[in-house]
C-alpha positions in Angstrom: 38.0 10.8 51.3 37.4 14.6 51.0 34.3 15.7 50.9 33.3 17.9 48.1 31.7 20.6 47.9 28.7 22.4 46.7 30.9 24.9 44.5 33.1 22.2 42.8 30.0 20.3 41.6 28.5 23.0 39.8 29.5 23.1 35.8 31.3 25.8 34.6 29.9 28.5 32.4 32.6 27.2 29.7 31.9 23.7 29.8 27.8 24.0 29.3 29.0 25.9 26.6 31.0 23.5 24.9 28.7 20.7 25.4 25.4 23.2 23.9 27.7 23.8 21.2 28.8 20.3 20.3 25.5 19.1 20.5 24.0 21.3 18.1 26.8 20.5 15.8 25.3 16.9 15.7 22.2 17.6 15.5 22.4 19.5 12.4 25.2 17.0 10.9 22.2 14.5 11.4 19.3 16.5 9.6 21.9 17.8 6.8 22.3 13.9 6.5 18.8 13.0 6.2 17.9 15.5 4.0 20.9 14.6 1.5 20.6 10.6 1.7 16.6 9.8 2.0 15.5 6.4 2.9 15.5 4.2 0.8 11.9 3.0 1.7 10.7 6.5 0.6 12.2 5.7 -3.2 10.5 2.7 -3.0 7.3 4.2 -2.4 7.7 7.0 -4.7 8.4 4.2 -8.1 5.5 2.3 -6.0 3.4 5.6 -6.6 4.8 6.7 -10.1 4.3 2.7 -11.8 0.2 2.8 -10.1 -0.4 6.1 -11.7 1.0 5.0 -14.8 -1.2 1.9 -14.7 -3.9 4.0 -14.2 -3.1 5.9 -17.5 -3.4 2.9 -19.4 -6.1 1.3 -18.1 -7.1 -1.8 -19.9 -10.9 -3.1 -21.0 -12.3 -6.5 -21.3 -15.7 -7.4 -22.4 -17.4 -10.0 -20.5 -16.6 -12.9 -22.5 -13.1 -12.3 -21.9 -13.2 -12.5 -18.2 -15.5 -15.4 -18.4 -12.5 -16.8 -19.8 -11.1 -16.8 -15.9 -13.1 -18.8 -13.8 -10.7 -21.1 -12.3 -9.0 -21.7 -9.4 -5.7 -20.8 -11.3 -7.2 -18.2 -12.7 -9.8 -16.4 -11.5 -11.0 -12.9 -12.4 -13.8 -10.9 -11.0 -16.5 -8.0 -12.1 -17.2 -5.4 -9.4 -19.2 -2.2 -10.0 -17.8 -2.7 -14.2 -14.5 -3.2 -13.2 -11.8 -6.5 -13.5 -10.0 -7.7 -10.9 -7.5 -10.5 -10.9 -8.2 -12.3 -7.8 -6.3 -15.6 -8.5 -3.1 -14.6 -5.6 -6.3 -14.3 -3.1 -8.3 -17.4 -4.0 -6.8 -19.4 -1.2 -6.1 -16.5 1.2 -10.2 -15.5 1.3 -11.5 -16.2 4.1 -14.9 -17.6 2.7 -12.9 -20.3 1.5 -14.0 -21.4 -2.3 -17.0 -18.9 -2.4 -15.1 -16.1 -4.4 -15.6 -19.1 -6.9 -18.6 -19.1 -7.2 -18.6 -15.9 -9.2 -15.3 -16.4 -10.9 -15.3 -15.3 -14.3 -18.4 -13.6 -14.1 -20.2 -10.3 -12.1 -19.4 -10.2 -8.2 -21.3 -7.3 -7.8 -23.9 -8.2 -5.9 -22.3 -10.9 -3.4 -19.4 -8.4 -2.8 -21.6 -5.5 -1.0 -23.2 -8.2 1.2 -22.6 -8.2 5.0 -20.2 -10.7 4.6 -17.6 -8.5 3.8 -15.5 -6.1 6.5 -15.2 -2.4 5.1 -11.3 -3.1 4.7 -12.3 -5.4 1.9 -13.1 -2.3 -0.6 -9.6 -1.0 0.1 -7.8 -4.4 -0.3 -9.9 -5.6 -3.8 -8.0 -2.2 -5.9 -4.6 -4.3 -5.1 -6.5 -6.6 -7.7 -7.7 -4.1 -10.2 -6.5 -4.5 -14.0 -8.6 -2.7 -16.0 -12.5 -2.0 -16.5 -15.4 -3.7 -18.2 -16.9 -2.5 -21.6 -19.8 -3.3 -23.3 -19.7 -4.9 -26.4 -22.8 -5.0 -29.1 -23.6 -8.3 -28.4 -23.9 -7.6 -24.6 -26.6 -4.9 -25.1 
């Protein structure tokens, strides 16, 4: 076999050229693509975004004696802080087991801030949240 040499392995000027060239071309077909057809994870997010701040503009109120309404296991609801939460999807989930039971229905309040709880649990419980407690005449 012939050997090579140092001069025929080198690139040509034209060829590096041509191969910059083409791969810019696809680099910008790529972002021009992106750009035109977002994910579709990102529309999800943005209804995700649009239907919780819509929520948030009608937020519902319950007086105490309608959440007290909810203390099972099929149906439990929660007071924290004077506001409701639905917690009957993470009755069997919580890792306590049946003590988020114990206050089903009723104010949590106070056994929620205990050390028992892991910071993450303040971000998890608005996943829960429908609507706020109000006071009613006979509550005062």
């Amino acid at each position: 076999m012939p050997r090579r040499s140092a001069k025929s392995e080198k690139l040509s000027p034209e060829f590096v050229g041509w191969f910059a060239f083409i791969s810019l071309a696809i680099v910008i077909y790529v972002l021009i693509q992106r750009f035109r057809n977002p994910k579709k994870k990102n529309q999800a997010s943005l209804a995700g975004t649009v239907q919780k701040q819509a929520a948030k503009k009608s937020v519902k109120s319950y007086t105490a004696k309608e959440v007290a309404q909810h203390a099972t296991r099929d149906d439990c609801w929660i007071i924290l802080d004077n506001k409701v939460y639905d917690v009957t999807s993470y009755v069997d989930e919580h890792p306590g087991g049946d003590a988020i039971l114990n206050h089903a229905g009723a104010d949590s309040t106070e056994g929620f801030h205990g050390p028992q709880h892991p910071t993450r649990v303040f971000d998890i419980i608005e996943d829960f949240y429908i609507g706020n407690l109000v006071e009613t005449s006979k509550d005062k």
